[in-house]
C-alpha positions in Angstrom: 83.5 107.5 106.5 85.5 110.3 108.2 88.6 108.5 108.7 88.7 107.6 104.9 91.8 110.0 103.9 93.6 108.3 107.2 92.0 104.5 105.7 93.6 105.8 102.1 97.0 106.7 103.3 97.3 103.2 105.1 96.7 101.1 101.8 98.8 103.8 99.9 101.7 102.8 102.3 101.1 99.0 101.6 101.5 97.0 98.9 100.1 93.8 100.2 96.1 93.5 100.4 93.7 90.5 100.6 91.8 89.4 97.6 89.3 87.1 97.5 89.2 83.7 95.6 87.0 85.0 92.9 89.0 84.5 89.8 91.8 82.5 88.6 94.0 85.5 87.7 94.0 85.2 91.4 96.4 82.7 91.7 98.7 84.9 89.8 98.1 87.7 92.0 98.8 85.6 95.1 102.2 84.7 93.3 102.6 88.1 93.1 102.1 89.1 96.7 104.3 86.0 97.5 107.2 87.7 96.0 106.0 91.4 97.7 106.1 89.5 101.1 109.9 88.0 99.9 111.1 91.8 99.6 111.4 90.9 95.8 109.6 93.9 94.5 111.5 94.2 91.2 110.4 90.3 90.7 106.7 91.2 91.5 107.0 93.8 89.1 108.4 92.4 86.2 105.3 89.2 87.0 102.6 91.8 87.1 103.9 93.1 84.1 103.3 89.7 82.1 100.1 89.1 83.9 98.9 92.8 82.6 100.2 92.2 78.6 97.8 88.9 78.8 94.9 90.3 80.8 95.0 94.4 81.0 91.4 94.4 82.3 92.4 93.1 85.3 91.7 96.1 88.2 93.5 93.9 90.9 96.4 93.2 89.0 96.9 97.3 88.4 96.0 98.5 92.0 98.8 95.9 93.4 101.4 97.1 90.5 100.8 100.6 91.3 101.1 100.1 95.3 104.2 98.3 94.3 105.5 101.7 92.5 104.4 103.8 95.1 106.9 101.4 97.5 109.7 102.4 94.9 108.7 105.9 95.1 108.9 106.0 98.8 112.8 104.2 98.9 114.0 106.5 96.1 112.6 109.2 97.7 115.4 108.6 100.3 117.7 108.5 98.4 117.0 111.8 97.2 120.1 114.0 99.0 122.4 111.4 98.3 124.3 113.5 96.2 123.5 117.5 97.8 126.0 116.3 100.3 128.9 115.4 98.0 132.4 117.1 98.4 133.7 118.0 94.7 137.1 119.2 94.8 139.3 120.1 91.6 143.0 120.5 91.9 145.4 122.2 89.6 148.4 121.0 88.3 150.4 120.7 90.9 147.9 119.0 92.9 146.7 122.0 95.0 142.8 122.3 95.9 141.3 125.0 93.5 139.2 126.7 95.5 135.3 127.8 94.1 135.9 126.4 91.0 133.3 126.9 88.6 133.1 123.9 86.8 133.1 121.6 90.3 130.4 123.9 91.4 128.5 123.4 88.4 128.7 119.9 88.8 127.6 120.0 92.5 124.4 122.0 91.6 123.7 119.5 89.1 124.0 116.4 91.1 122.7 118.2 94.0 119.1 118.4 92.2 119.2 114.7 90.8 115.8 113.4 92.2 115.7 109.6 92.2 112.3 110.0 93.3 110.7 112.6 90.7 111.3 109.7 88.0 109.6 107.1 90.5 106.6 109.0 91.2 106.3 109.8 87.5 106.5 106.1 87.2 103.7 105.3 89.7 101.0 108.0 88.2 102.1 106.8 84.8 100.3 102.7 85.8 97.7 104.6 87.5 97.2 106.4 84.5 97.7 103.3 82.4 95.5 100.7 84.3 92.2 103.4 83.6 92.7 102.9 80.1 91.6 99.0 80.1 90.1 98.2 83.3 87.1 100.1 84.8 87.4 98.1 88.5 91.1 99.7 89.4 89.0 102.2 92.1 92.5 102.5 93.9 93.4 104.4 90.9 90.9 106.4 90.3 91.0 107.4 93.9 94.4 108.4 94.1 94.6 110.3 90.6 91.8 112.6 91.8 93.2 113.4 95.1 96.2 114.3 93.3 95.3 115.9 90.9 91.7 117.0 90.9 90.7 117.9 94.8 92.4 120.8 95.9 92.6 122.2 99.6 90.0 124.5 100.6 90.7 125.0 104.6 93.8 127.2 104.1 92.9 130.3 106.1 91.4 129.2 109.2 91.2 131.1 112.7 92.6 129.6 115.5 89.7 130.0 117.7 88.2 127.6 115.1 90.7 125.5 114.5 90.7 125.4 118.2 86.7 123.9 118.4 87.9 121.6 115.4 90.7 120.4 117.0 88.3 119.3 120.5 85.8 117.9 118.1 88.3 115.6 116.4 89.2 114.7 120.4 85.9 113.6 121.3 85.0 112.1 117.7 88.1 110.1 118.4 86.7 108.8 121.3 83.2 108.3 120.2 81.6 111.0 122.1 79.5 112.1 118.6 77.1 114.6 120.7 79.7 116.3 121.9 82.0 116.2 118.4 78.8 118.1 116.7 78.5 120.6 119.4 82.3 121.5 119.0 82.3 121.0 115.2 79.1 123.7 115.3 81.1 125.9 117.4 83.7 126.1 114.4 81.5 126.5 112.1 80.1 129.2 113.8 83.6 130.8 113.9 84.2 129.8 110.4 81.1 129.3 108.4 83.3 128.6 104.9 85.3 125.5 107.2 84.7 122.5 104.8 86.4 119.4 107.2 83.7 120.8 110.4 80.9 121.0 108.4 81.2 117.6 106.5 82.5 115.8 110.1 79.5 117.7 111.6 77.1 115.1 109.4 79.6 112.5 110.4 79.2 113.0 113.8 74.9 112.7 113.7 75.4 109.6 111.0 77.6 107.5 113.8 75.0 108.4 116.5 72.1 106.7 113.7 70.6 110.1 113.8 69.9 109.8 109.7 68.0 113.2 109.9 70.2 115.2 110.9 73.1 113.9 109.2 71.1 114.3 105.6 70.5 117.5 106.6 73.9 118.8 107.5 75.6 116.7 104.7 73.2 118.3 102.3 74.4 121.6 104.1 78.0 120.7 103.4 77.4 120.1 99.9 75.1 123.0 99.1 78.1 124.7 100.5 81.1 122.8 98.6 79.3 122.1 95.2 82.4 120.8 94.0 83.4 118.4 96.3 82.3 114.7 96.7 82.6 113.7 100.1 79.2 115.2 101.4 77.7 113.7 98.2 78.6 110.7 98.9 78.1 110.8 102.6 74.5 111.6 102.1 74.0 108.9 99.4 74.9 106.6 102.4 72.5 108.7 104.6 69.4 108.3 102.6 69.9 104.4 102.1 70.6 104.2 106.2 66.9 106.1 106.3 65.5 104.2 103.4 65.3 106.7 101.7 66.0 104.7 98.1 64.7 107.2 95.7 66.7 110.3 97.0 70.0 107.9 97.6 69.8 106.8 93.6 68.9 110.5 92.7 72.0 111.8 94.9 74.2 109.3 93.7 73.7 110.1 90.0 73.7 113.9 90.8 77.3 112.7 92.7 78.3 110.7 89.0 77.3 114.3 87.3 80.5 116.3 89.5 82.9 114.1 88.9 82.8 110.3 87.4 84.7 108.7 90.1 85.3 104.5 90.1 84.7 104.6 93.9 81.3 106.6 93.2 80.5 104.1 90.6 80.2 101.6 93.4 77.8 103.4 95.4 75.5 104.2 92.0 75.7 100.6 92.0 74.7 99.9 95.5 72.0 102.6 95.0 70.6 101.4 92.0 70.1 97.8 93.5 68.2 99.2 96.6 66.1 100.9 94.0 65.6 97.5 92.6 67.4 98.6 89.6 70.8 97.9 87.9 73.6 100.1 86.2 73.8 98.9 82.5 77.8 100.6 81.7 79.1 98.7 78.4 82.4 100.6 78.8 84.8 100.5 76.0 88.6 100.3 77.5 90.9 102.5 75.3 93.7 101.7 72.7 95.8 104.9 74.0 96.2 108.1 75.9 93.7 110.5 75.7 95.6 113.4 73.4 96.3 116.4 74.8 97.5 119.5 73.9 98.9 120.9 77.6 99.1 119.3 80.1 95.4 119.9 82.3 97.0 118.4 85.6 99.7 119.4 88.1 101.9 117.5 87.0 103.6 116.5 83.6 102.6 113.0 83.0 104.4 113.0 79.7 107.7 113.3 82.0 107.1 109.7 81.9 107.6 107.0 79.0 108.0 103.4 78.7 110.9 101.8 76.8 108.6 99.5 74.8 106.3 101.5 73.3 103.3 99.3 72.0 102.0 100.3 69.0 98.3 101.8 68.5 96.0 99.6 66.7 92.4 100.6 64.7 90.5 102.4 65.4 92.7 104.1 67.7 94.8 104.9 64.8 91.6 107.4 63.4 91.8 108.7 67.0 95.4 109.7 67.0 95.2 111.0 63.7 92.0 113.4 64.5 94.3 116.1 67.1 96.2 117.9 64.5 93.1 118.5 62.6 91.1 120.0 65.2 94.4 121.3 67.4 93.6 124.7 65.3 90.7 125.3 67.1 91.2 124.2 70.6 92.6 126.1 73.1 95.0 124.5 75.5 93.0 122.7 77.7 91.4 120.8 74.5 88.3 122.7 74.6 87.3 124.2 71.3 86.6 127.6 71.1 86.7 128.7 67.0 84.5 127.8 64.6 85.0 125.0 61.8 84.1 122.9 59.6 85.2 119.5 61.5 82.5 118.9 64.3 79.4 120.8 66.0 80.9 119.5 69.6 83.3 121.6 72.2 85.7 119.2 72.9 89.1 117.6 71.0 88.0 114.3 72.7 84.6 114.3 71.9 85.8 115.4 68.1 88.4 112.4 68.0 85.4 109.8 68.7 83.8 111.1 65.9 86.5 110.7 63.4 87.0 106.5 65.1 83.3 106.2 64.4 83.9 108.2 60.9 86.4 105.7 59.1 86.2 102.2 61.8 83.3 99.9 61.7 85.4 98.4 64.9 82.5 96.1 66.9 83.9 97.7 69.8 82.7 101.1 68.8 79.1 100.1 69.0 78.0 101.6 71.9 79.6 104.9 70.7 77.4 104.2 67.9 74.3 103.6 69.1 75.0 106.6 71.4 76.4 109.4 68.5 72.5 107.9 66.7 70.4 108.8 69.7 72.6 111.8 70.5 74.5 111.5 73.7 78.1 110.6 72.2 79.7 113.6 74.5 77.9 112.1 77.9 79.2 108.7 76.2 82.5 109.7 75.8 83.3 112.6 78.3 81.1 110.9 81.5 81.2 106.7 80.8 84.3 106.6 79.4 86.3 109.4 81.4 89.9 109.4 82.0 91.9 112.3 84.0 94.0 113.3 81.1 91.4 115.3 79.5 90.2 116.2 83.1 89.5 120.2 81.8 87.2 119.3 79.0 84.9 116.7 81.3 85.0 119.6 84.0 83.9 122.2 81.4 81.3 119.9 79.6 79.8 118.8 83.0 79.2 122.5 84.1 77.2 123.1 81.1 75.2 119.6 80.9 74.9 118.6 84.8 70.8 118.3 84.4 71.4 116.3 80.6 74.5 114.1 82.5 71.5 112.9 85.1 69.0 112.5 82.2 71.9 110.5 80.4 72.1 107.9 83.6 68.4 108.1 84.0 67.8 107.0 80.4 70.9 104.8 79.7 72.9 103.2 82.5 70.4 102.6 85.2 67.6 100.3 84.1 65.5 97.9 85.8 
């Protein structure tokens, strides 16, 4: 658990993983690898490419395309001051050097901020991006997209007599020396009671040492403290099983699904529900395009980004695209609406967009939209179930308004016996 960032940024760096013999798109994705292992990554690419046209629910498939990009990222990204070390010299006439000419130092600036990298990392969010729109098993993905883009730092101004007692803690954690670990990681939170890293590793520590008790209660600590963040929720999901504590671990792990709907938490609602002698019941519906936008709601443009062959949107999607410049009027720029009309009781351009695709498609793939715009929870449907990062600001807004009607949604919907 505490090493996860550390596990993360190994498997980033990689692009080859194990997969089990589950499947027989796994042959495919073992030819695949085959090709990774040859050094032919433009080969692998091109492969996974076909694979994805003819099976785009395929989670694997994605997580090993977009590892791929993230190799391509990394080598262009070395190539990056190719060119701010390029000598441009103009002569005139008569062949002399001019010196500071304008036009030759125009160039230079230019080629001097030529990224070959910005392009490839566009790239590599872009199939991230991509692979959440048809496959609800890319966890990779869903991972990396939030640490991106959705977790932000929170230990920025920390004394050094704390970071001090952190730093000794990590030492002895490192070592498996947990008692000692939680004394020092106390000893920084008592220094710095708003340190985030020393009070979630402080439930870590009592969690290795099987002291279940204590690490509930200092994870629960940590996340009382840090509402918005999802490692102590998770961590004390895991808790509560370890303790047997079935009930509270389901209950935790839904109140974890109502902050943010990661993939990765998905998995442990899973786990949860089935020690609960239950079952999630998800009948996702992949998507037929991008989630419309009117800003960007990230930190990055992802529209910076296009592919060459652009596939054309089918029905019902069609209605979908065609709902935004209706309802754009009323939205402000995060896709929230915020005037009154005419169009739709809900808050949100996404939620609005589903309405019109249920409004003019009779699409058998809209009928669990359906059956949940009848009983009333289209928006938990829609903005929770089906999330997807690009409309990131109106699930955050609709979640801090709804949290206790999100758990009532799972309660009533997704996990059943």
């Amino acid at each position: 658990m505490k090493h996860l960032v550390i596990l993360l940024s190994i498997i980033v760096s990689s692009v080859t993983i194990c997969y089990s013999q589950s499947n027989p798109l796994d042959k495919k994705l073992d030819k695949a690898k085959e090709l990774v292992q040859k050094d032919k990554l433009s080969d692998a690419e091109t492969y996974l490419e076909k694979v994805l046209v003819e099976n785009p629910e395929f989670g694997d498939a994605w997580v090993l395309l977009s590892k791929i990009r993230y190799k391509q990222y990394k080598d262009a990204k070395a190539n990056d001051n190719l060119f701010s070390n390029m000598v441009i010299t103009t002569k005139d006439k008569d062949g002399k050097e001019i010196k500071n000419d304008s036009m030759a130092n125009a160039l230079k600036d230019l080629m001097s901020n030529i990224k070959p990298s910005k392009r490839a990392f566009n790239k590599y969010v872009y199939t991230m991006r991509k692979a959440l729109l048809t496959s609800n098993d890319a966890s990779y993905c869903s991972i990396i997209l939030r640490n991106y883009y959705v977790d932000v730092e929170i230990d920025t101004a920390l004394s050094k007599k704390a970071l001090k007692y952190y730093g000794e803690a990590e030492e002895e954690f490192s070592k498996k020396n947990y008692d000692k670990a939680a004394k020092l990681y106390k000893r920084a939170i008592d220094e710095q009671p708003n340190f985030y890293k020393a009070s979630l590793y402080l439930g870590d520590s009592y969690y290795f040492m099987g002291n279940y008790i204590e690490a509930i209660k200092y994870f629960k600590e940590s996340s009382q403290k840090f509402p918005e963040q999802l490692e102590p929720r998770k961590y004390l999901v895991d808790a509560y099983a370890k303790e047997r504590l079935y009930k509270q671990s389901l209950d935790e792990a839904i109140a974890t699904m109502a902050v943010y709907p990661d993939l990765n938490m998905m998995e442990k609602l899973d786990d949860a529900a089935y020690l609960n002698d239950k079952k999630l019941d998800i009948k996702w519906t992949p998507r037929g395009t991008f989630p419309g936008k009117i800003k960007d709601s990230t930190k990055t443009d992802f529209n910076e980004y296009q592919e060459e062959k652009k596939v054309a949107i089918k029905e019902p999607w069609t209605y979908y695209e065609k709902a935004f410049n209706a309802i754009k009027p009323y939205c402000n720029d995060k896709g929230i609406i915020i005037s009154k009309n005419n169009l739709t009781a809900s808050g949100y351009m996404e939620v609005y967009a589903w309405e019109e695709m249920l409004r003019n498609s009779t699409d058998k793939s809209l009928d669990e939209a359906r059956r949940m715009q009848k009983d009333g929870y289209l928006d938990c449907y829609v903005l929770v179930s089906c999330y997807h990062i690009d409309f990131y600001d109106q699930y955050k807004d609709f979640a801090s308004k709804n949290a206790n009607r999100i758990i009532e949604y799972y309660n009533k919907y997704i996990i059943t016996k």
